[in-house]
N, C-alpha and C positions, 0 to 999 in steps of 0.2 A: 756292939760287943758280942752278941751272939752269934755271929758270922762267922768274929774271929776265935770264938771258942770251937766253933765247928771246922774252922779249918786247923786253927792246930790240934783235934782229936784226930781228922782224918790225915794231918800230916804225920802225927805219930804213929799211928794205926801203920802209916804205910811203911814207916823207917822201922818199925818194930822187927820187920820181917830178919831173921838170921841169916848168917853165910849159912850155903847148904853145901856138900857134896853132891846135890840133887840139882842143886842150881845150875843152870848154863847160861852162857855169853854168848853174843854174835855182835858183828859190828852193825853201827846203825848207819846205814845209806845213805848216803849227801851230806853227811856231820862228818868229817874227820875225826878218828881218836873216840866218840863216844860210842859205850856199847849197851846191848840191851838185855836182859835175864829175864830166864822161865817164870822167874820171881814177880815180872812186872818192873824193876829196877832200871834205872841208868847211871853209867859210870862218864865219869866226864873225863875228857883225856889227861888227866892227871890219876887217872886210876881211884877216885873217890867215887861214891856214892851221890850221885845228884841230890841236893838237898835245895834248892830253888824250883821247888813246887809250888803251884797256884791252882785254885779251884775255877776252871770256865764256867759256864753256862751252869753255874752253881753245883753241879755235881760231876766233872772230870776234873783228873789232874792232867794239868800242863806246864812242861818248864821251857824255856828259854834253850835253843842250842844256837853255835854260834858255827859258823864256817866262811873263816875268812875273817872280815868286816861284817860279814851280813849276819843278820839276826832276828831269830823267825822261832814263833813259840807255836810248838807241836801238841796236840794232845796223845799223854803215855800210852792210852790203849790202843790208838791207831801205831804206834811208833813201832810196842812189841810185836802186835799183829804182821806190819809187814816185815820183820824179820824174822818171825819162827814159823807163823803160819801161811803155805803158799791161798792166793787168789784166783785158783784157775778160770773160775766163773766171772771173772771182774767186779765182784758185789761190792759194793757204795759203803755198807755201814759196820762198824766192829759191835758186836753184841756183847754185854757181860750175860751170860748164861744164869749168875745167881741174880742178879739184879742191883750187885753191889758195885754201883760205878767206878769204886776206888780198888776194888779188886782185883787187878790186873797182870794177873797170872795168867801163863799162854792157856793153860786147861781150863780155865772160866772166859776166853772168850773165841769168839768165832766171827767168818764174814760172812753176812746176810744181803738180803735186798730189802729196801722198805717195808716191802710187804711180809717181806718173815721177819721183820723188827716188831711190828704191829702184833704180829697174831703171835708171838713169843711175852708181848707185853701182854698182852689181851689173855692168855692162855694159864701163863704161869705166873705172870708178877702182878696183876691188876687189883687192886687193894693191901698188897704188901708194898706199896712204892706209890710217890707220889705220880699224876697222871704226866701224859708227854704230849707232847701236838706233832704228829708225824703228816706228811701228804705224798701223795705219790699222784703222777699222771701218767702214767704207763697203765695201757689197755690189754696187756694180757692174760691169758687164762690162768686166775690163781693168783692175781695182784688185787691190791685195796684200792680202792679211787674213791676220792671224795664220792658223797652222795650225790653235789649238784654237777660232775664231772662224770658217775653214771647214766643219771638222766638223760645227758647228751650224748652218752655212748648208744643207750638205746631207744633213742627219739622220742623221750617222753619231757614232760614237765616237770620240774623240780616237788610241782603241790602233789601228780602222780605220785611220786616214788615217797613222800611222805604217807600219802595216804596205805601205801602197801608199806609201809614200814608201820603206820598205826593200826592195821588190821591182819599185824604180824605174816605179812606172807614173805617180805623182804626182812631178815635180820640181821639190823648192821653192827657193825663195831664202832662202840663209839671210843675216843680215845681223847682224853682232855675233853672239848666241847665239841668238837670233830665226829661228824659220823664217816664212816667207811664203810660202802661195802663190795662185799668179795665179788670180781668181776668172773666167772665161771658160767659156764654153761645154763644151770638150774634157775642161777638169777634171772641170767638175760630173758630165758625164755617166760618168768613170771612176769617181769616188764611186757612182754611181747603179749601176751595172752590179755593183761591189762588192755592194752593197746589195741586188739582186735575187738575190744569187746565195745569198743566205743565207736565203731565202724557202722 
């Protein structure tokens, strides 16, 4: 029962939104007929307002688009994203800037990678928003990588990089029950100096 009270506030939350003159349209890719607004909205090719929304992963909406026979349920903020905001950098995840998942107006969201999902939760949202389990395995400079995913970036032991995380020299990010931490230069080298000193 309280599922569905929560989703019909945030369905209404979302239909609340007014025609604007501010508002714009574009068409959505691979959907014939549907289009998408600054709004966060979708128009189904009868020119109505999409109203078969569902909540995913308990906090996006996703509705149902149809092209053809086929039938494939998108979620809204990836949808708007790829048709107002370009991807030059190919980034993986659509971010809501306020934290409000249902809020899906092209000016609250942006494309990120993992690791600026992480340190945007960690940064700005973490204790206003319930927590999230992200991972990333990508080893570059200024990406998150699990804790036991560093350890073998810089040839140490998983109980190592505990113990520099318990005597504060490594400070990771935890996220949900997940530690991360920032794979950068400063790090590795605190691993490394660990590491010589057992030599």
């Amino acid at each position: 029962m309280i599922a569905k009270l929560t989703m019909n506030y945030l369905v209404e939350k979302h239909t609340m939104l007014k025609e604007s003159d501010m508002e714009k349209w574009r068409v959505v890719k691979d959907y014939d007929g549907y289009f998408a607004s600054t709004l966060g909205r979708i128009k189904t090719p009868s020119g109505k307002i999409h109203s078969n929304l569902q909540i995913v992963k308990s906090k996006y909406f996703a509705l149902q688009f149809r092209n053809g026979n086929v039938f494939k349920t998108e979620q809204v903020h990836r949808v708007i994203a790829k048709a107002f905001i370009p991807n030059v950098d190919d980034k993986p995840i659509v971010n809501h800037k306020n934290g409000d998942t249902v809020d899906n107006r092209v000016e609250n969201l942006e494309w990120v990678t993992y690791s600026e999902n992480a340190i945007h939760y960690h940064k700005e949202l973490k204790g206003k928003m319930s927590s999230i389990n992200i991972g990333t395995n990508k080893y570059k400079d200024g990406e998150l990588v699990r804790q036991s995913n560093f350890a073998k970036l810089v040839n140490q032991s998983s109980v190592t990089i505990h113990y520099l995380i318990a005597i504060k020299k490594l400070k990771p990010i935890i996220i949900g029950k997940t530690k991360f931490i920032e794979n950068n230069e400063e790090n590795r080298n605190i691993a490394k100096r660990k590491n010589d000193a057992k030599k």
